[in-house]
C-alpha positions in Angstrom: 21.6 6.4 -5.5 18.6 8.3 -6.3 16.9 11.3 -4.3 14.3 8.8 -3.5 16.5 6.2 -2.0 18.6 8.8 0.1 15.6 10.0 1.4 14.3 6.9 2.1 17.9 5.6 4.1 17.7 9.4 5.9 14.4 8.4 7.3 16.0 4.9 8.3 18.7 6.4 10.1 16.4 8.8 12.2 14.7 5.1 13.6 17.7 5.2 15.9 16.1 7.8 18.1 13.0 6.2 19.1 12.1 3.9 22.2 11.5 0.5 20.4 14.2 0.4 17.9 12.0 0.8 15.7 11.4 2.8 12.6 10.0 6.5 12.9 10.7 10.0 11.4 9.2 13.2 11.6 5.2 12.9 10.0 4.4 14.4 7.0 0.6 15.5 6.1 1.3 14.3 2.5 0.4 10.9 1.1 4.0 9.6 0.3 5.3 6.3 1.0 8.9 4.5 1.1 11.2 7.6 0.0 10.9 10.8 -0.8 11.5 12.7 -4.3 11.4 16.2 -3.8 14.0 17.6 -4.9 14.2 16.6 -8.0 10.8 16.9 -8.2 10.6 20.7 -7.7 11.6 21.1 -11.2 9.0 21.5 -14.6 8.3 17.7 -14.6 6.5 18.0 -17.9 9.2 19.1 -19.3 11.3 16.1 -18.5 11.1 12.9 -20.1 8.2 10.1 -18.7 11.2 8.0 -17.2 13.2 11.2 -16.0 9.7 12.0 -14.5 8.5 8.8 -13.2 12.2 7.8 -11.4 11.8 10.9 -10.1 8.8 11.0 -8.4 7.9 7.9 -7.7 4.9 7.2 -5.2 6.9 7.3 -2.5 5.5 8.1 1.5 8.0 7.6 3.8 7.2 10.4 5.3 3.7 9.6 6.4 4.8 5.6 6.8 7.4 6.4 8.9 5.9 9.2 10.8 6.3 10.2 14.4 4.4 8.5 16.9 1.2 10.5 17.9 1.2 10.2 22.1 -1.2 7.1 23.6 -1.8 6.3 26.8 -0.5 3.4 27.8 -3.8 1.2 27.9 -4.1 2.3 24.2 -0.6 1.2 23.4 -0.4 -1.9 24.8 -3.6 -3.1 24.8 -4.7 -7.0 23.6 -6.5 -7.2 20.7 -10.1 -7.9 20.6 -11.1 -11.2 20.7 -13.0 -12.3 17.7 -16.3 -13.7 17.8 -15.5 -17.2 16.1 -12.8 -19.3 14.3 -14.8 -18.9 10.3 -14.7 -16.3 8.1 -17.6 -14.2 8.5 -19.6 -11.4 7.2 -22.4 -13.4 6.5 -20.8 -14.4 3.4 -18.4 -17.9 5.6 -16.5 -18.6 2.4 -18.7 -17.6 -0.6 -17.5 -16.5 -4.2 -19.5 -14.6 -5.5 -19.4 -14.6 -9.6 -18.6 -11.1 -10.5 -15.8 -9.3 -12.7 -12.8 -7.7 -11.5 -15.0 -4.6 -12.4 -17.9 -5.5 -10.6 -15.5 -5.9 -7.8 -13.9 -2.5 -8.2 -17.3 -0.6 -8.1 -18.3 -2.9 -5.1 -14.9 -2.0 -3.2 -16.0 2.0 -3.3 -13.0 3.8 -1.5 -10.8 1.8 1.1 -8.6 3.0 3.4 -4.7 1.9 4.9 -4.0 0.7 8.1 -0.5 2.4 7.5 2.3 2.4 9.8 0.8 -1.3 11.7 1.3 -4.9 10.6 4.4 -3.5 7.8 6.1 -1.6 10.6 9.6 -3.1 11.6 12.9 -2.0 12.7 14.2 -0.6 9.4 17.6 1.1 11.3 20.3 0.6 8.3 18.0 -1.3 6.0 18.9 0.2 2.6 22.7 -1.2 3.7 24.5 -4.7 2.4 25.4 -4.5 6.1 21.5 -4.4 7.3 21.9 -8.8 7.0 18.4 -9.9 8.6 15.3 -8.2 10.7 16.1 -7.0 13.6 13.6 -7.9 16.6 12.0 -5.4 18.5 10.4 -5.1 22.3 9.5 -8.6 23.6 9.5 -10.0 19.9 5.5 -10.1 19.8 3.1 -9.4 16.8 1.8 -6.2 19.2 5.4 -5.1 19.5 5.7 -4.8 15.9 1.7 -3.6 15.4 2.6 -0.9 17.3 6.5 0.3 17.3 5.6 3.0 14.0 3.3 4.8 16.2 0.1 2.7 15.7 -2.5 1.4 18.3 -3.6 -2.0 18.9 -5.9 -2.9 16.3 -9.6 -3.7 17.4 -12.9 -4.5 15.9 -13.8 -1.0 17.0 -11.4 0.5 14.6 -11.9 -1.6 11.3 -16.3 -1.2 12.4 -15.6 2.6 12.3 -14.0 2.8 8.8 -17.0 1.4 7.5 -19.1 3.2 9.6 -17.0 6.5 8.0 -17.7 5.1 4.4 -14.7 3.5 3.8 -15.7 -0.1 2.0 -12.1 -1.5 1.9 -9.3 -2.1 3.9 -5.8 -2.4 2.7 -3.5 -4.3 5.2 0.2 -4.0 4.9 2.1 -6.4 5.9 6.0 -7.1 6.9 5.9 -10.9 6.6 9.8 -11.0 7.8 8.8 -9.5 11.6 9.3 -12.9 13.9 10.5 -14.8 11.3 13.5 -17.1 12.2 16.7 -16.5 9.9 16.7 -20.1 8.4 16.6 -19.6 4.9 13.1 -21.0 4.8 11.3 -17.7 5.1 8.6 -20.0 6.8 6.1 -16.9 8.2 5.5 -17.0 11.6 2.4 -18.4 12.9 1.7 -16.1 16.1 2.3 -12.9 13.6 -0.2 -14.8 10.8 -2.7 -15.3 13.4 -2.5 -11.5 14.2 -3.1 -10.7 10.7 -5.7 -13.1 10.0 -7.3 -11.9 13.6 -7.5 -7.9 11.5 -9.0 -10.1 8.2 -11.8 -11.5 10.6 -12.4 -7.7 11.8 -13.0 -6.9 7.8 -15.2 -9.6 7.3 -17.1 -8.9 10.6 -17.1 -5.0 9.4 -18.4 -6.0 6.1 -15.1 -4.8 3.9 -12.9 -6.0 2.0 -9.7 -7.1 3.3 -6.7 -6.1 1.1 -3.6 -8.4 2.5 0.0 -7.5 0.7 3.6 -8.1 1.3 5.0 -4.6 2.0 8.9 -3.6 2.8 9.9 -7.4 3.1 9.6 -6.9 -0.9 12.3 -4.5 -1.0 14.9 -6.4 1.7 13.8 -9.5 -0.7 14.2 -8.0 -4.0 17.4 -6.2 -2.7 19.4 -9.3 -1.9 18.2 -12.0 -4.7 18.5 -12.6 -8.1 15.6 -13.3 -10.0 15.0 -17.4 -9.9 15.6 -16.6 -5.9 13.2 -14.1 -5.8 10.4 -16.3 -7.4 11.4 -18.8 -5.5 11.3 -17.0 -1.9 7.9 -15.5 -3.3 6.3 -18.5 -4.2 7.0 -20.1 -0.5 5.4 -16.5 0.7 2.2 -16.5 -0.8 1.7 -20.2 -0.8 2.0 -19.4 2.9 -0.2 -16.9 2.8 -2.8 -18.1 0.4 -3.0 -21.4 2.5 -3.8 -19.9 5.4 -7.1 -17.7 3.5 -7.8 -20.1 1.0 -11.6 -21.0 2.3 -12.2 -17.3 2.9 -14.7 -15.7 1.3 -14.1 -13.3 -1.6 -14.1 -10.3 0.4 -10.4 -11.1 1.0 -8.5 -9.9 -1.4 -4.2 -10.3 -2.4 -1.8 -7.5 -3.8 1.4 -9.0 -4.7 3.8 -6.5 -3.9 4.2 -2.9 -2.5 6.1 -0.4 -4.2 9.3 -1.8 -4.9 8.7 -4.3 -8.3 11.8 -2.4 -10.7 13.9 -1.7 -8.1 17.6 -1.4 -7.1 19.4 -4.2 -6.0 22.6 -4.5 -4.0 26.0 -4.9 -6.4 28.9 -6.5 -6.0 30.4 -3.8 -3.7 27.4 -3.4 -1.7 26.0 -0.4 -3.1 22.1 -0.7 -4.0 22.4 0.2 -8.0 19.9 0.9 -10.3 18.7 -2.3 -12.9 18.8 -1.6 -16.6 14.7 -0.9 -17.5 14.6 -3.7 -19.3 16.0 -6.1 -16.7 13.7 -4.0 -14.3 10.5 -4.4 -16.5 11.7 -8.3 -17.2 11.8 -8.8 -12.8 8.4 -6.7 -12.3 6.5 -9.1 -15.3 7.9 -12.7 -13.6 7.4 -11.2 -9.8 3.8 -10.5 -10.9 3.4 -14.1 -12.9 5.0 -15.7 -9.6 2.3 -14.6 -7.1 -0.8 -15.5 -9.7 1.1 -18.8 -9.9 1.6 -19.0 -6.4 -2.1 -18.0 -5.4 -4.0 -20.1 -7.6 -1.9 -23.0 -7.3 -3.2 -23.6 -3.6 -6.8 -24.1 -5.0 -10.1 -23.8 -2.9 -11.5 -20.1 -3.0 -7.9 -19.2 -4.2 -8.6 -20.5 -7.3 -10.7 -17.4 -8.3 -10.0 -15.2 -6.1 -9.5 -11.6 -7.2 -5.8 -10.7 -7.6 -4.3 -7.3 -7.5 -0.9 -7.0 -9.6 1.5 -4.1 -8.5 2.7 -1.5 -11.5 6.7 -1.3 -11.8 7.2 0.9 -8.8 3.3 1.7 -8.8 4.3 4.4 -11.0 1.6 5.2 -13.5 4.3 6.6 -16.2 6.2 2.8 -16.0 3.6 1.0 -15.4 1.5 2.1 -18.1 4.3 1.8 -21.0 4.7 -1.4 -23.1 7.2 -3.4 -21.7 4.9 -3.6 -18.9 3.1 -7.1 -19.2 0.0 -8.7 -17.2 0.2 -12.0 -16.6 -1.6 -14.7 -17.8 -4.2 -15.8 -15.3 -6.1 -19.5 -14.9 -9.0 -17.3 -13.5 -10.9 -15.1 -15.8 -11.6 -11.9 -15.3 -10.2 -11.7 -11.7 -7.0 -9.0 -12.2 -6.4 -5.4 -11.3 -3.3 -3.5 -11.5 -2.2 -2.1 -8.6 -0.6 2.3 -9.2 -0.1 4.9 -6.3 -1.2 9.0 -6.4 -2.7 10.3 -9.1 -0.9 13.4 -8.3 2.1 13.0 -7.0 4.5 15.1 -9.3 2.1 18.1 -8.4 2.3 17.2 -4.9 6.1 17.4 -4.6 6.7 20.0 -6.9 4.3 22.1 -5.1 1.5 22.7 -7.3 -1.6 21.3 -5.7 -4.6 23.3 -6.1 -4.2 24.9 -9.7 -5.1 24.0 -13.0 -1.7 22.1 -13.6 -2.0 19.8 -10.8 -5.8 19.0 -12.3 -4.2 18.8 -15.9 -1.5 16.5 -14.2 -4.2 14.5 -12.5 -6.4 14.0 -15.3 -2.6 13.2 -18.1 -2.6 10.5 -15.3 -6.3 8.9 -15.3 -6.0 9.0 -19.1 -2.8 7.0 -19.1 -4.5 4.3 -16.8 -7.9 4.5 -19.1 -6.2 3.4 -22.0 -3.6 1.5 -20.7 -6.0 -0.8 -18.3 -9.4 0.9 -18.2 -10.4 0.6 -21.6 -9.1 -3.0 -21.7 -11.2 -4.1 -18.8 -8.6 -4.3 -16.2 -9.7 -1.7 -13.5 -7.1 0.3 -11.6 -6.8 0.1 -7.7 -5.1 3.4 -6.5 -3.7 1.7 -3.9 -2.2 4.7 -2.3 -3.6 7.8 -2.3 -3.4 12.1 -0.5 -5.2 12.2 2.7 -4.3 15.8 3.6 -3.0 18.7 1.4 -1.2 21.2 3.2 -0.4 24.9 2.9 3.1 24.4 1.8 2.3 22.0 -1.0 -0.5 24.6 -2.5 0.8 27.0 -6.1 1.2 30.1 -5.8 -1.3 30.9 -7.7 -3.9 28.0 -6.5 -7.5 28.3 -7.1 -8.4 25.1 -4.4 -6.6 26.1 -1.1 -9.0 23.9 1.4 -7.3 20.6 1.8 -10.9 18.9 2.0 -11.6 20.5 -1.0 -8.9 19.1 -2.9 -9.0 15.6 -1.6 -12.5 15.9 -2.8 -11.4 17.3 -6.2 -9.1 13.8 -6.4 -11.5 11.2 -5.3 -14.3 12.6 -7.7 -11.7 12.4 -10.8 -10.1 8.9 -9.8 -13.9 7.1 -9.1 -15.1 8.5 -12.4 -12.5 7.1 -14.1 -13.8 4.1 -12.3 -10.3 3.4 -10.0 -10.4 2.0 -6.6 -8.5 4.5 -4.0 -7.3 4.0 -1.2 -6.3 6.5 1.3 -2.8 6.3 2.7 -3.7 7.0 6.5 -1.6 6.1 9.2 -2.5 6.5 13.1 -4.4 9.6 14.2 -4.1 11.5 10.8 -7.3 11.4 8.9 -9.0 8.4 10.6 -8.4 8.3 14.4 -7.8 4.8 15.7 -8.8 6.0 19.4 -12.0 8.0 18.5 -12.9 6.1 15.4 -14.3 9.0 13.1 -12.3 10.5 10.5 -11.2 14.0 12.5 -11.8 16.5 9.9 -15.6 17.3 9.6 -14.6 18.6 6.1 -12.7 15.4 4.9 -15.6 13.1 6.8 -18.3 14.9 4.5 -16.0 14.4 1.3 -15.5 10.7 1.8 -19.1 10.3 2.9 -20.1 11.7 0.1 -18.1 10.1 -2.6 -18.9 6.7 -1.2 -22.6 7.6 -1.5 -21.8 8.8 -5.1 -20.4 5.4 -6.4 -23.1 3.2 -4.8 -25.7 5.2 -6.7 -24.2 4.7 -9.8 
């Protein structure tokens, strides 16, 4: 079992402790997701081969998705959701494509931020075990009990109006598709938690951002537990599902296939979660990837050419830019983006943010994605990306010590390349949910200023 993975069960076992049998851990300021690598990150990653690196350090936060619940009252906590103001998609746009290119799109998405820890929270107690057979229900067994059991407040039009009003222009919603859903063997999603998701897509389009609506963590417990033709196959009936339900919505809506997990372990025979041979990993992230473009466009209506967002072999940038790596083929034209996390995430774990290796890093990085996608006409949506930089992730000998500084440092480097990112945020970090302002005058001026930067362009 790798560093990442251990880390990753650690933080499920810790879920035990909280109120809702539900999934928390103690939060991290860093902008990791889904296990942890830093241990074997805190050695020279350069000098490590690009797999040895990339297995490594994968973009991993499940310290910041997992962590510790920031203390509501309890109006905030439980809360109904705000009603919304009709039954169409809005925005003033009620359904229209617009006839731009994936790259017209990326420049028009600016920089988006997470709703982390909300709609993919679930009870994850013993979930990287053979054991851990089905999703657990938590509280009452409502779509708020699960919105909110990671630490999260009910999500209102309040809170999606204030991103934008902070600069964000996108939205990225994960989502736990397996929370309420009976353990048939249909994976039929249920409707009250689709309506609650659908309910936070009519918030985007009332904002005026784009909506970015994934499957997050129910990829791993799928990918886990299937082979490959059961994988497509529970994957098709997913985003057939999901692609019904949005398929008259305007193109401010926006799919990701997957989260982080496309090339990863699987249980064996004996229960253990193993590692796949590359090949056999590349050869499940390719058809995964085909699957949801088949899936999507195969339910016609806005569907049809909607823009699609295909997620890298573990998002890494090192795996996901190589060869064996395959796009695929697409009935739209011009209507893919690939889908990496952290631009610096060696640096970050190895503890050199803020000097001139973590910029060299960074930029090794964009110049893989440049010629890889970039230069090819296939932007890059930085799906996750550092919200915070802390003191103990700063080198020694660091010439940026200011975490506002740093994030700023980031953001300017991935826009120019011309990438989407997308701040990993959960509740009451960067963005309060309560107060709806980014907290940090510093970091509000930053992304302020980079959104007014890449609508000038």
């Amino acid at each position: 079992m790798t560093v990442r993975k251990i880390f990753s069960c650690l933080m499920a076992v810790c879920v035990i402790l909280t109120a809702t049998a539900c999934n928390s851990g103690n939060e991290s300021s860093s902008a990791t997701e889904s296990g942890s690598s830093v241990v074997e990150e805190s050695s020279a990653v350069e000098e490590s081969s690009a797999a040895e690196e990339t297995s490594a350090v994968e973009d991993s936060s499940a310290a910041e998705e997992t962590s510790a619940p920031e203390e509501t009252s309890a109006a905030e906590e439980t809360s109904a959701p705000e009603e919304s103001s009709d039954d169409t998609p809005s925005q003033g746009t009620q359904g229209e494509m617009r006839d731009m290119t994936a790259n017209e799109y990326a420049k028009d998405m600016g920089i988006g931020e997470n709703l982390g820890n909300t709609m993919e929270a679930y009870n994850a107690q013993n979930c990287e075990k053979s054991s851990y057979k089905w999703i657990p229900v938590v509280g009452s067994n409502t779509p708020q009990d699960y919105e909110t059991c990671w630490g999260a407040v009910v999500t209102t039009q309040e809170v999606i109006d204030g991103m934008k009003n902070e600069g964000f222009d996108t939205v990225r919603i994960p989502v736990f598709w397996g929370n309420m859903m009976e353990d048939d063997g249909t994976y039929t999603i249920n409707t009250q938690y689709l309506d609650r998701v659908e309910e936070i897509v009519k918030y985007c389009m009332n904002a005026g951002v784009y909506a970015v609506v994934n499957i997050h963590h129910f990829d791993e417990f799928i990918i886990r537990r299937n082979d490959l033709d059961s994988c497509k196959e529970i994957f098709t009936n997913l985003w057939t599902q999901i692609a019904e339900r949005f398929k008259d919505y305007s193109d401010y809506v926006v799919f990701e296939g997957f989260n982080e997990y496309l090339g990863g372990q699987q249980f064996d025979e004996s229960g253990v979660l193993a590692d796949l041979p590359q090949d056999k990993a590349y050869e499940l992230t390719n058809a995964l990837n085909q699957t949801f473009v088949d899936a999507v466009r195969a339910t016609g209506g806005n569907n049809a050419q909607r823009l699609l967002i295909v997620s890298g072999y573990w998002t890494n940038i090192d795996l996901t830019t190589a060869p064996e790596f395959k796009l695929p083929t697409d009935s739209a034209k011009d209507k893919l983006m690939v889908s990496v996390h952290y631009i610096d995430n060696a640096m970050f774990w190895s503890n050199q943010i803020g000097g001139q290796k973590w910029l060299d890093y960074a930029k090794g990085q964009c110049e893989e994605l440049k010629a890889a996608f970039t230069d090819k006409g296939i932007p890059v949506f930085v799906g996750e990306t550092t919200a915070k930089y802390p003191a103990s992730n700063m080198a020694k000998d660091a010439a940026h010590t200011d975490s506002a500084e740093c994030l700023e440092l980031l953001l300017d480097m991935a826009t120019d390349y011309g990438f989407v990112p997308v701040i990993w945020d959960t509740n009451d970090n960067m963005y309060s949910r309560t107060q709806y302002r980014i907290k940090d005058d510093g970091e509000r001026e930053v992304i302020q200023k980079i959104a007014e930067k890449i609508k000038a362009e």
